[in-house]
C-alpha positions as CSV (number, residue, x, y, z in Angstrom):
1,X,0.0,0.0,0.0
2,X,2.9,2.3,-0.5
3,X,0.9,3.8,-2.8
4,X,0.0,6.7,-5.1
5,X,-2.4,7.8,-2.6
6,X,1.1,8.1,0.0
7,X,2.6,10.1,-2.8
8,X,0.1,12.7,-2.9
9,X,-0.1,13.0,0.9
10,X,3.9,13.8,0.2
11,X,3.6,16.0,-2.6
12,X,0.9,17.9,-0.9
13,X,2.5,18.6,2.1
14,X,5.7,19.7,0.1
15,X,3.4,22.1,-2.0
16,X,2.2,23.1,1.8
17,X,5.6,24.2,3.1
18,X,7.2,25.4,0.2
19,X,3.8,28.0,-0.6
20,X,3.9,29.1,2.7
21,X,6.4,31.1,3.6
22,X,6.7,33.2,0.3
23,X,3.2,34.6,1.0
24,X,2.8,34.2,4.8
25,X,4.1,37.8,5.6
26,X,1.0,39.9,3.9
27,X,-2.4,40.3,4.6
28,X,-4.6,40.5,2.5
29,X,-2.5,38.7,-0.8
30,X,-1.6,41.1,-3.6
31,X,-3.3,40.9,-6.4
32,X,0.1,39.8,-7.8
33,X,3.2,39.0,-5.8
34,X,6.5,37.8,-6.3
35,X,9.2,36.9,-3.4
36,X,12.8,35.4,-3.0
37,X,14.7,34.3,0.1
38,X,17.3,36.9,0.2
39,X,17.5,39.0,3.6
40,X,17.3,42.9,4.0
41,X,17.5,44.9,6.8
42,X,16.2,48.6,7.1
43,X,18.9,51.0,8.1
44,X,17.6,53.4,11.5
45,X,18.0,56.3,9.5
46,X,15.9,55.2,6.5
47,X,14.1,58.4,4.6
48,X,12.0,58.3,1.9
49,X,10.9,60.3,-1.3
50,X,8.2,61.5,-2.5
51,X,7.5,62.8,-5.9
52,X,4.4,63.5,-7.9
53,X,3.8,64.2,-11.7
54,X,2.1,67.1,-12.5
55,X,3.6,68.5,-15.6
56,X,0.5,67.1,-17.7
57,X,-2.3,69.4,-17.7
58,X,-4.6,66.8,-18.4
59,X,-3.3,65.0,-15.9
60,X,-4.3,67.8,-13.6
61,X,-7.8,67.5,-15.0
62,X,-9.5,70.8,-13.0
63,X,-7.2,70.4,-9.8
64,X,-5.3,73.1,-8.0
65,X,-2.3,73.3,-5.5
66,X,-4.7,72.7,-2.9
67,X,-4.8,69.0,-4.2
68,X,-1.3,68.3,-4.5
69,X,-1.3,70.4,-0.9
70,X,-3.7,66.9,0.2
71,X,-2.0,64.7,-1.9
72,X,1.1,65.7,-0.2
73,X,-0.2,65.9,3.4
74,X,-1.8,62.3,3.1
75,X,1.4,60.7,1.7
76,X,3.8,62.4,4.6
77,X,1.5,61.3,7.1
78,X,1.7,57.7,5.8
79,X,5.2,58.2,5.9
80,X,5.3,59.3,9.5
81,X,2.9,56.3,10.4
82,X,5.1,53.6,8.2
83,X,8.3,54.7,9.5
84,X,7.2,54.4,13.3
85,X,5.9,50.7,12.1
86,X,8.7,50.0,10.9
87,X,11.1,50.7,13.6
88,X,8.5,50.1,16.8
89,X,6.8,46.8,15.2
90,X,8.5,44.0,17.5
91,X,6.8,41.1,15.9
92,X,9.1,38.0,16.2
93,X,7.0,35.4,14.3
94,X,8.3,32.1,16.7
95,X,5.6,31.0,16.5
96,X,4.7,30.0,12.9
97,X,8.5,28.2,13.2
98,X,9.4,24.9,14.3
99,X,9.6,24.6,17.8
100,X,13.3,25.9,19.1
101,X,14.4,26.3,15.5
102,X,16.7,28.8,14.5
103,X,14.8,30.7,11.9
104,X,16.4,34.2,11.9
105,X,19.1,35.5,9.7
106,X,22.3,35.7,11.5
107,X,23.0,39.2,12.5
108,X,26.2,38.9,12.7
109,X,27.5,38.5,8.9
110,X,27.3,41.2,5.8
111,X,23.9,43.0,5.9
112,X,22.6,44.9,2.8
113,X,20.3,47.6,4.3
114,X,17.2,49.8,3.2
115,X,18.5,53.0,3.1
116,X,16.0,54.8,0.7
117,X,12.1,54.3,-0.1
118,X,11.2,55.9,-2.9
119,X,7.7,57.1,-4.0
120,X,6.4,57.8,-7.5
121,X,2.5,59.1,-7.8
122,X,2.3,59.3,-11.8
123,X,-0.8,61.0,-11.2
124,X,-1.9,64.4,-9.2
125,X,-4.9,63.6,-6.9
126,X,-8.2,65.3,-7.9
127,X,-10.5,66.5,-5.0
128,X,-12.0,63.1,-5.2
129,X,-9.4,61.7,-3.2
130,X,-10.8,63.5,-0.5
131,X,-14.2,61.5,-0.2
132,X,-14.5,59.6,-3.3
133,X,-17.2,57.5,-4.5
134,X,-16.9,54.0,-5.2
135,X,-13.8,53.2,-7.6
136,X,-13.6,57.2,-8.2
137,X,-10.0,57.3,-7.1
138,X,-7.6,54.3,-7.8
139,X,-5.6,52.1,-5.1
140,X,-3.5,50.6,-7.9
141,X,-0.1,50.4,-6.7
142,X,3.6,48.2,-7.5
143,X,5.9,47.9,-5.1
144,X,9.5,46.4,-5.4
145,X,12.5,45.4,-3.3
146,X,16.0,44.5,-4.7
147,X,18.0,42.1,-3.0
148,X,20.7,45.2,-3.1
149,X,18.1,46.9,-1.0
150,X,16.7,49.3,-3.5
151,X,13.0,49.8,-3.0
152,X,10.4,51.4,-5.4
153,X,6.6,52.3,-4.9
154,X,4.4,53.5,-7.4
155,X,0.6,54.8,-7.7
156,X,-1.3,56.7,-9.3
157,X,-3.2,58.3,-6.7
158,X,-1.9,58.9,-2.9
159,X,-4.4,56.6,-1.9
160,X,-2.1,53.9,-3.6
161,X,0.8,54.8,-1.8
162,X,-1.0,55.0,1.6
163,X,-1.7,51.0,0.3
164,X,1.7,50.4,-0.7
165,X,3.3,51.5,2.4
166,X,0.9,49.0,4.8
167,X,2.3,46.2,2.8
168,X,5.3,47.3,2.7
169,X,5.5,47.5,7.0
170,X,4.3,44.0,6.7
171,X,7.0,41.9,4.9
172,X,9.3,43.0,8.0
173,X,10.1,41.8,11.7
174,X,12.1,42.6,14.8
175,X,14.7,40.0,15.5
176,X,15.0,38.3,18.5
177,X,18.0,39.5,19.3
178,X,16.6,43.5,19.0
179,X,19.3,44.0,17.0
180,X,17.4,45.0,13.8
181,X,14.2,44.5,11.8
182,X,15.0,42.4,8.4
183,X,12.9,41.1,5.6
184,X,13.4,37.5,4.3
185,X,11.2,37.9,1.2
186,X,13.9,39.9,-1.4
187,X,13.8,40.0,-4.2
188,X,10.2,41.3,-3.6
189,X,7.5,42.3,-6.9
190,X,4.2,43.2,-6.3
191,X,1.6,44.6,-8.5
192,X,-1.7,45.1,-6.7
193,X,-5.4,46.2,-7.4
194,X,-8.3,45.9,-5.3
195,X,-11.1,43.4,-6.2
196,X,-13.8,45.7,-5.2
197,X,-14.2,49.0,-4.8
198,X,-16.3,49.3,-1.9
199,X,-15.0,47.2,1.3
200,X,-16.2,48.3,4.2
201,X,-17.5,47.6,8.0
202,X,-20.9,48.4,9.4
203,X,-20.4,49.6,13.3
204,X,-23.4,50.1,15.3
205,X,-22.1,53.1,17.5
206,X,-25.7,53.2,19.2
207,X,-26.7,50.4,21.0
208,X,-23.2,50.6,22.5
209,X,-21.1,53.6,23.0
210,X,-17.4,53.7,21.3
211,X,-14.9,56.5,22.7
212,X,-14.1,58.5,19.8
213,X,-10.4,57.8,20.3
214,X,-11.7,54.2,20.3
215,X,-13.4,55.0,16.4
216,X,-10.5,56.1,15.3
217,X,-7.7,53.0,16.5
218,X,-10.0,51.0,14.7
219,X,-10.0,53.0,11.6
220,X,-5.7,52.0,11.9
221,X,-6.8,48.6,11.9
222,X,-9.5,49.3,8.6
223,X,-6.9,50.5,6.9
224,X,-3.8,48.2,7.3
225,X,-6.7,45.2,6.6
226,X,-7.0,47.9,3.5
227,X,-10.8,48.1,4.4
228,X,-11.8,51.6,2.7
229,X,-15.3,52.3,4.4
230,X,-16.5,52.5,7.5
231,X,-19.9,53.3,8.2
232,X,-21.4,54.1,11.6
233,X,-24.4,53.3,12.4
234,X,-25.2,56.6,14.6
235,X,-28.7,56.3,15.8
236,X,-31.0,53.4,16.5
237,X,-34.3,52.2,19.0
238,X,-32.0,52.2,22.0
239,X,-30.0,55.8,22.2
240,X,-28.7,58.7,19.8
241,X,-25.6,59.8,20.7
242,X,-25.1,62.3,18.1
243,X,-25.3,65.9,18.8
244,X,-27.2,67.8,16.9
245,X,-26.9,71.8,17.8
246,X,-30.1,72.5,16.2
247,X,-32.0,69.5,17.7
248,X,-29.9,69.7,21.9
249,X,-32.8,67.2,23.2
250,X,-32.3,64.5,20.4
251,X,-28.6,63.7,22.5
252,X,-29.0,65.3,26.0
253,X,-32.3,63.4,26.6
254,X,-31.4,60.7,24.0
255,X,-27.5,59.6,24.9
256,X,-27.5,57.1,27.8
257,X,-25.7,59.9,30.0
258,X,-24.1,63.1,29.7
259,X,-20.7,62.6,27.3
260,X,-21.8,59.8,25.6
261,X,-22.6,61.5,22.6
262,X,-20.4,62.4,19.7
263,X,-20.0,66.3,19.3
264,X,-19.9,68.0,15.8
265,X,-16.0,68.5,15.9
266,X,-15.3,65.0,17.5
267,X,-17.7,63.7,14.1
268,X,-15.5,65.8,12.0
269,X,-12.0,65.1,13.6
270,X,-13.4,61.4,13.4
271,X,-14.2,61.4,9.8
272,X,-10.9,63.3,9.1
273,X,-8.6,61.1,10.5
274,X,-10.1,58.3,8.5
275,X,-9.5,60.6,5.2
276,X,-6.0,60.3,6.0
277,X,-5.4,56.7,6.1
278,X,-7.5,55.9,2.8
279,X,-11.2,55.0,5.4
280,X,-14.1,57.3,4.3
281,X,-16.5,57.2,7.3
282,X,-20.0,57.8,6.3
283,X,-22.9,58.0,8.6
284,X,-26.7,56.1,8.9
285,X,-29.4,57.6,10.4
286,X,-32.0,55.0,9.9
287,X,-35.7,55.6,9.5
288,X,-38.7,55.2,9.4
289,X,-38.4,52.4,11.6
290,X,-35.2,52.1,14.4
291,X,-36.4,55.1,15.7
292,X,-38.3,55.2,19.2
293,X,-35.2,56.9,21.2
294,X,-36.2,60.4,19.1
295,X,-39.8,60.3,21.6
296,X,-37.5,61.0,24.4
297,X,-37.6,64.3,23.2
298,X,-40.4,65.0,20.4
299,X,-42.6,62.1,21.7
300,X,-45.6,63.3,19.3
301,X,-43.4,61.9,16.5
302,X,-43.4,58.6,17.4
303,X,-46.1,55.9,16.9
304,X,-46.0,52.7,19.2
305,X,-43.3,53.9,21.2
306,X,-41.9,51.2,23.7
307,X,-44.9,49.0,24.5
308,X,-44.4,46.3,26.6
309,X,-44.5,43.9,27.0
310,X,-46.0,42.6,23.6
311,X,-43.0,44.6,21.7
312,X,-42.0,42.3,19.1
313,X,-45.3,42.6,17.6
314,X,-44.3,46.2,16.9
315,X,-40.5,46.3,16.1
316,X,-37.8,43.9,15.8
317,X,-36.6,44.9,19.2
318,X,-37.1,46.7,21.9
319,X,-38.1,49.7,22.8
320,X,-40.6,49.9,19.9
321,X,-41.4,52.8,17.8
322,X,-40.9,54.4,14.3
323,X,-41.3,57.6,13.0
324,X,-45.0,58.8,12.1
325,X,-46.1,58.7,8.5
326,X,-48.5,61.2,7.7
327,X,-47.6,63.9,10.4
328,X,-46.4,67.2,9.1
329,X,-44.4,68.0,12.7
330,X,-42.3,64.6,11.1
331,X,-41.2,66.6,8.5
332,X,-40.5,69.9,10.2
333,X,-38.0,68.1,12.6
334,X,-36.5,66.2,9.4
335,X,-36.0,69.9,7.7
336,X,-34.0,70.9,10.8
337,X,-32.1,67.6,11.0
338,X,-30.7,67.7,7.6
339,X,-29.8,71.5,7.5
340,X,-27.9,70.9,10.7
341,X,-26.1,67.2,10.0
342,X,-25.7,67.0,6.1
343,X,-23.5,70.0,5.3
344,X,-20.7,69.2,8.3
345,X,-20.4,65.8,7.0
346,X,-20.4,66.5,3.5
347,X,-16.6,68.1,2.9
348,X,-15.6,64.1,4.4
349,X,-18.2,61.5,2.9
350,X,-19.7,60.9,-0.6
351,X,-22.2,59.2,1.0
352,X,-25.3,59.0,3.5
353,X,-27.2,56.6,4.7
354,X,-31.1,56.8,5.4
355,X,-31.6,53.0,6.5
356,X,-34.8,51.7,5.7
357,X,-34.7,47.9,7.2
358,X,-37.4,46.5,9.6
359,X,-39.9,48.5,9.1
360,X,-42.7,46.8,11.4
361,X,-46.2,47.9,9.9
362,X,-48.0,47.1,12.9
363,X,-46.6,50.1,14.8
364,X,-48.9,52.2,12.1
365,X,-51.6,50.6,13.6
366,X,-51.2,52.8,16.7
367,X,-49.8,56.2,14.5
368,X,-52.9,58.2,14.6
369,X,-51.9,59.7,11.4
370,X,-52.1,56.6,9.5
371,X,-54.1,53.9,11.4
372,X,-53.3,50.4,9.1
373,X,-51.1,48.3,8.8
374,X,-51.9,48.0,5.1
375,X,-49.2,48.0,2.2
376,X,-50.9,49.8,0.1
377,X,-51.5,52.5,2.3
378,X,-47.9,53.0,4.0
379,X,-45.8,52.3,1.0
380,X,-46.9,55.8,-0.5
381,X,-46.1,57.2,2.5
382,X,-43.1,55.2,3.2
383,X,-42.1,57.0,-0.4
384,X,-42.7,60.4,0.3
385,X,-40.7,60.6,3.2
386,X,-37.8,58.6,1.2
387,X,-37.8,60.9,-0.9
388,X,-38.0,63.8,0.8
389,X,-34.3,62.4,2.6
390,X,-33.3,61.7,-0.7
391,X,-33.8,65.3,-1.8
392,X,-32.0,66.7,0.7
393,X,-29.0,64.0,0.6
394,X,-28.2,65.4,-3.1
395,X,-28.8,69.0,-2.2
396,X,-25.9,68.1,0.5
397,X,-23.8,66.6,-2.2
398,X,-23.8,63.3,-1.4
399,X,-25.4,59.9,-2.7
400,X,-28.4,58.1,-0.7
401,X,-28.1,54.6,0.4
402,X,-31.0,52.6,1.7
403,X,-31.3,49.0,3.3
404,X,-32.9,46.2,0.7
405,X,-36.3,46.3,2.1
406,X,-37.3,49.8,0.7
407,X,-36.4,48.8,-2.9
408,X,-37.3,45.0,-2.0
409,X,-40.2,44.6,0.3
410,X,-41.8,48.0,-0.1
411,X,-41.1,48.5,-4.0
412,X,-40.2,52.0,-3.7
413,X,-38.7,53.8,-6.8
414,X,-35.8,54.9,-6.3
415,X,-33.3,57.5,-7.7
416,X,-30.5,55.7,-10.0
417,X,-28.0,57.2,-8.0
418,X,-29.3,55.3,-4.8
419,X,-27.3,52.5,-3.8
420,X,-29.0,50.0,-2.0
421,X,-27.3,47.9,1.4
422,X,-28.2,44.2,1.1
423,X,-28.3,41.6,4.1
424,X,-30.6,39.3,3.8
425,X,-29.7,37.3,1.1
426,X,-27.4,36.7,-2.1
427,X,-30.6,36.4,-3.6
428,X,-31.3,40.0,-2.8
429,X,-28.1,41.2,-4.1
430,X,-29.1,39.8,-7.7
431,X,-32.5,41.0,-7.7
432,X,-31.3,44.8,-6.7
433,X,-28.9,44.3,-9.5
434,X,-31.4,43.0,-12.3
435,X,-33.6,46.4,-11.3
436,X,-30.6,48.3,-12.0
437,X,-29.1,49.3,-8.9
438,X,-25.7,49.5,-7.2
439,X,-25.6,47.5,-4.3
440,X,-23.7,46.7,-1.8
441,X,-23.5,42.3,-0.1
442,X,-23.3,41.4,3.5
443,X,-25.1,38.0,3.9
444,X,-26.3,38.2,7.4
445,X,-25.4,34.0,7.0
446,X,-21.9,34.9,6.5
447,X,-20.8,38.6,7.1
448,X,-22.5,39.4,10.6
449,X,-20.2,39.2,12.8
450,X,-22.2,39.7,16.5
451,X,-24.4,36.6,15.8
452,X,-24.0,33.2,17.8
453,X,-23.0,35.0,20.9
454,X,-26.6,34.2,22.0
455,X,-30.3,36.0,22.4
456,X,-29.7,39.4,24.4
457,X,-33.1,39.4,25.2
458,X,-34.0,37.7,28.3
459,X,-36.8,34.6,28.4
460,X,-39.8,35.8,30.6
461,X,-39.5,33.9,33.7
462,X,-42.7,31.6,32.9
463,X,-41.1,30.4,29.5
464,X,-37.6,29.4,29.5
465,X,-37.5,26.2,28.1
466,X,-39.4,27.1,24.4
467,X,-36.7,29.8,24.5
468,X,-33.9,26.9,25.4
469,X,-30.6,27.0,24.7
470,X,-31.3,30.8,24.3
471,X,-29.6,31.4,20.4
472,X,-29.9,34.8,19.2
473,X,-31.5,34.9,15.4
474,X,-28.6,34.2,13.1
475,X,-26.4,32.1,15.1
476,X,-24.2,30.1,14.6
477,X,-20.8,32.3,15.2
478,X,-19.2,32.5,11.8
479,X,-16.1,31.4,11.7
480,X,-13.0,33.0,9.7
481,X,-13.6,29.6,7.8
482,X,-17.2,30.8,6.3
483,X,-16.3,34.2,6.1
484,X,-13.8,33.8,3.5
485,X,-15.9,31.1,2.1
486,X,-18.1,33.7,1.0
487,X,-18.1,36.3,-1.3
488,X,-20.4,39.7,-2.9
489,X,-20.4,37.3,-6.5
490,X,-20.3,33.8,-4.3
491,X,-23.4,33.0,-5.6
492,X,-24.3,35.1,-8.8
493,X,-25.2,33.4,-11.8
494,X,-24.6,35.0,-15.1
495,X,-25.9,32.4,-17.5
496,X,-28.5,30.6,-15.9
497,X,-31.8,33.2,-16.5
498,X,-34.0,31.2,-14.0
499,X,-31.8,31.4,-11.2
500,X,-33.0,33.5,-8.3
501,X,-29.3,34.9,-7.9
502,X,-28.9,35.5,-12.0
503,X,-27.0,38.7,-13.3
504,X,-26.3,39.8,-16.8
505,X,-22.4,40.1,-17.3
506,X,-23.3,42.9,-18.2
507,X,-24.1,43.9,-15.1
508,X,-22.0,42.5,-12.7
509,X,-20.1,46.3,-12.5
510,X,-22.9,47.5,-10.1
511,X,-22.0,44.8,-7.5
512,X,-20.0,47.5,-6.0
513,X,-18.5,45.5,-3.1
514,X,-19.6,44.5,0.3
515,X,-19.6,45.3,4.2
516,X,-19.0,42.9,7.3
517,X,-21.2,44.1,10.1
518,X,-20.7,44.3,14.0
519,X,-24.3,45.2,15.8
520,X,-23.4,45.9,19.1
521,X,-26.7,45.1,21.3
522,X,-23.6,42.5,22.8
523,X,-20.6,44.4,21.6
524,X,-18.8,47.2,23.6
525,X,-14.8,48.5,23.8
526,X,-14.4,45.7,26.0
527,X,-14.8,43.2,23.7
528,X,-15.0,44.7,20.1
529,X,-11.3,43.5,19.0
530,X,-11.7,39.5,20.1
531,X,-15.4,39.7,17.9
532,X,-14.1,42.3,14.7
533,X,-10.5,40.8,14.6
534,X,-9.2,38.8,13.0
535,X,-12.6,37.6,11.3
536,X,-13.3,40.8,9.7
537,X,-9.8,40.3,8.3
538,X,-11.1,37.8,5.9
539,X,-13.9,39.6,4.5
540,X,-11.2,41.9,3.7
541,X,-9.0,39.8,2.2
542,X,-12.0,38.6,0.1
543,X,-12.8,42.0,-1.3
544,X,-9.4,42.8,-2.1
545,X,-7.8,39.9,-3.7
546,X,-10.8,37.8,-3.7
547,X,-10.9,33.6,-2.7
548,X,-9.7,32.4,-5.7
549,X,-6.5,32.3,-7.3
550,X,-5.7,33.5,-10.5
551,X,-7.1,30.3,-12.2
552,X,-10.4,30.5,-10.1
553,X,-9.6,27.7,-8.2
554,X,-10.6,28.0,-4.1
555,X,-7.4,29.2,-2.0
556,X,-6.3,26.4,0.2
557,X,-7.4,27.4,3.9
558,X,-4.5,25.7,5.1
559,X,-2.3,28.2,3.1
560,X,-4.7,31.1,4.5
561,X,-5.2,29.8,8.0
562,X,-1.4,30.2,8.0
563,X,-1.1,33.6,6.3
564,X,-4.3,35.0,8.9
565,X,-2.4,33.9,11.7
566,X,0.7,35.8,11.1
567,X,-1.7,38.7,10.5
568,X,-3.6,37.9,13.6
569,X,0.0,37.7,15.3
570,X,0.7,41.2,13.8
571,X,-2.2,43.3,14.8
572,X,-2.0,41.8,18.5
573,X,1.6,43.2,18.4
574,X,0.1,46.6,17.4
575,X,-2.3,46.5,20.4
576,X,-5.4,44.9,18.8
577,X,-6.9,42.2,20.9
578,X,-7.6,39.9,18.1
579,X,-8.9,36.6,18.6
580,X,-7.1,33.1,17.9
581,X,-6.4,31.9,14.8
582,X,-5.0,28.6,15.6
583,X,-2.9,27.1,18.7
584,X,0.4,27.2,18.6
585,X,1.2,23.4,17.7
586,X,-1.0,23.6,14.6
587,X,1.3,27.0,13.6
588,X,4.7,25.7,14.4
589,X,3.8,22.2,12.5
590,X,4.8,22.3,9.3
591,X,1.7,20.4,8.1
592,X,-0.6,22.8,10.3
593,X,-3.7,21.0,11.8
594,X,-5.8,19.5,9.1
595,X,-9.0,17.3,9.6
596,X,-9.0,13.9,9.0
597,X,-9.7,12.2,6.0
598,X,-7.7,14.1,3.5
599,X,-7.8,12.2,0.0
């Protein structure tokens, strides 16, 4: 039985330790990348420089100084921020070595050293770069490193470069010895592109509140993962903890206590940081529905509001409530909220949110203005005030988003700029697509990233066993496994015309990307980074690079499982509490841990 079957086994664990290491420093994978197994070391008084084209005018394209003023700023901050990686980082990776081996370069013979990085941008930035729209501004970039220590990064836009530099921090480590930080990958040759131009992560900043200095550390983690959204879900049933000058009561009656609540320069400082590292942070105020907190202070606005204890027959959770339908004193506070919020977010954020999801038609039952529950009498209403947001969205500058269920469930028309958030299905993302809308996945099956951690609602005390063993809706957890398993074109079908999830080729372009999504009715700062990190990471990798290799063949999880940890690894070394990847047998092994049964 020394067989063929044996020879396999053998070949495929070679394959397994010989892909490895060339790949296992970077996270996510280039979309091409190249690597040898010479050693560099960065010299302590590396510089880099940074120079940008500008002599064509049609290059310039309608930009001024002020843009290569940005273009400029951005880059030397990423700089700053890459050369402080690079000499701080003290990631020894022992433990993706065998056990006691000696896996570092000697630091005692002939070093060739990193003196000089330097920086092309072949194009000057246009105001875009600022707050672009989806694929408005490109994150193209090459990178190279000689084995005589020469390295070479080129873009066409600083957002490139920012992109270029987080990889570049990563093929680097400390030694053990702290005598140095070397790379073992030269020569290095990467050419990269994102996927998809929209990768993002959905953080519900309500039901929870998140320090603003909080926001903004994870934005650093956004980026490096080379995430380029984040979008905060502001206001919900529970609490609104965003200040709103015009409005005081909304946040001083509304926040759970005095200082929870975000103030209109800690918004802006928040949204500006994330400008800087290449992470547009755009903001949801959802409505009609998600609403109830805003009766606090304007109670007559709110039909339903908290009734107990027969909630769920009103909203998806508690406290219940939604915005009245047919009540002008609705629209008179919406006038003031919009000619407050919109204009200070729009210099940072192409985009707005105005939710849409869950809208319970029950609670208009109880809205005196409306009295039905009936579809065709709330989904005119439902499209008025839609559009009225709408209006006042593009008179800010900025493009509307919506959840599924106002183009899905209540068949609203919408504006073709509107691009509408999908959860509920891959289903859903075709059939937004096929009616000719950008839209954005996040399978709730695959890409939520609270669910498993069980029901947050208590079991009345005279039935807890029908509730028993007390899962919350979409459990189970998912695992890094399923995330990356998963993907925005995962299950699209462009040839089959009676699928449910078929797509004209054609019309594949308006799949714009995707979000992962962390609701925090069991989330806070306490544990945020062991539920976000590292499974967020592989959505990310997935809308960069995508799970396929270039032959559309599945990655190996044993050859991503490997590269994740290292990553995982990484960002606990840069103060992110990630969760565990693997133990450490299975990452010092060079076969890893596999399951049985392998054929």
């Amino acid at each position: 039985m020394f067989s063929l079957k044996f020879l396999s086994l053998c070949l495929f664990w070679l394959l397994v330790v010989l892909h490895i290491p060339s790949s296992s420093a970077l996270w996510p994978l280039p979309a091409s990348y190249e690597s040898g197994e010479g050693v560099v070391w960065i010299d302590r008084n590396l510089t880099f420089q940074y120079a940008i084209t500008t002599q064509s005018s049609s290059v310039l394209n309608g930009t001024s100084k002020l843009d290569i003023a940005s273009s400029y700023a951005i880059v030397q901050a990423a700089i700053q921020r890459a050369q402080e990686r690079l000499l701080n980082d003290t990631f020894v990776p022992w433990k993706f070595h065998p056990r006691h081996s000696d896996f570092e370069p000697p630091t005692n013979a002939t070093k060739t050293f990193i003196k000089n990085v330097a920086i092309q941008q072949n194009e000057t930035d246009s105001s875009a770069v600022l707050k672009p729209m989806a694929g408005e501004v490109s994150e193209n970039y090459t990178l190279s490193i000689s084995t005589s220590g020469n390295v070479a990064i080129t873009a066409i836009s600083s957002i490139g470069i920012l992109r270029a530099l987080d990889t570049f921090t990563q093929l680097f480590y400390q030694h053990s010895t702290n005598a140095a930080i070397y790379s073992p990958y030269a020569p290095v040759a990467i050419v990269d592109a994102p996927k998809f131009a929209h990768r993002g992560l959905s953080m519900d900043v309500a039901r929870n509140y998140y320090p603003p200095s909080f926001i903004m550390r994870t934005i650093d983690v956004l980026a490096w993962n080379k995430f380029n959204r984040l979008r905060l879900h502001a206001t919900d049933a529970q609490s609104w903890p965003l200040d709103i000058p015009a409005l005081p009561e909304l946040s001083t009656k509304g926040a759970y206590r005095k200082g929870l609540s975000y103030s209109p320069q800690q918004l802006a400082d928040i949204q500006e940081y994330g400008m800087y590292r290449g992470v547009e942070v755009y903001i949801e105020i959802d409505m009609p529905g998600h609403t109830s907190v805003i009766a606090l202070a304007y109670p007559e606005l709110i039909a339903a509001y908290n009734v107990q204890p027969n909630w769920s027959t009103y909203a998806a959770e508690p406290p219940s409530g939604s915005l009245k339908l047919n009540y002008s004193g609705v629209y008179d506070f919406l006038h003031t909220l919009w000619e407050d919020l919109l204009p200070r977010l729009a210099p940072y954020s192409a985009y707005f949110h105005t939710g849409g999801d869950e809208v319970n038609p029950n609670a208009y039952n109880l809205d005196d203005t409306v009295r039905s529950n009936q579809t065709s009498v709330l989904q005119p209403l439902i499209q008025t005030l839609v559009d009225y947001n709408h209006g006042y969205v593009r008179a800010a500058g900025m493009t509307p988003m919506v959840w599924e269920e106002m183009l899905l469930d209540w068949n609203l028309t919408l504006g073709p700029d509107v691009i509408v958030q999908s959860w509920l299905s891959d289903e859903s993302v075709a059939a937004t697509v096929r009616k000719g809308h950008k839209v954005l996945a996040g399978n709730y099956n695959y890409w939520y990233l609270d669910c498993g951690y069980g029901s947050w609602v208590d079991p009345p005390p005279s039935a807890t066993n029908p509730y028993y063993p007390y899962f919350d809706y979409c459990s189970p957890i998912k695992n890094w496994h399923l995330i990356y398993s998963h993907s925005p074109f995962a299950s699209i079908s462009t040839t089959n015309t009676s699928s449910p999830t078929y797509v004209p080729a054609s019309s594949l372009d308006l799949i714009l990307g995707g979000e992962a999504h962390i609701w925090s009715e069991k989330t806070d700062p306490v544990n945020f980074d062991s539920v976000v990190w590292p499974r967020a990471a592989a959505a990310a990798e997935v809308l960069w690079s995508g799970n396929q290799d270039a032959n559309g063949r599945n990655r190996s999880l044993l050859e991503v499982g490997r590269r994740l940890g290292v990553w995982r690894e990484r960002m606990v070394e840069r103060g992110v509490g990630a969760g565990v990847v693997q133990m450490v047998w299975c990452t010092q092994d060079e076969r890893g841990c596999v399951a049985d049964g392998l054929e």
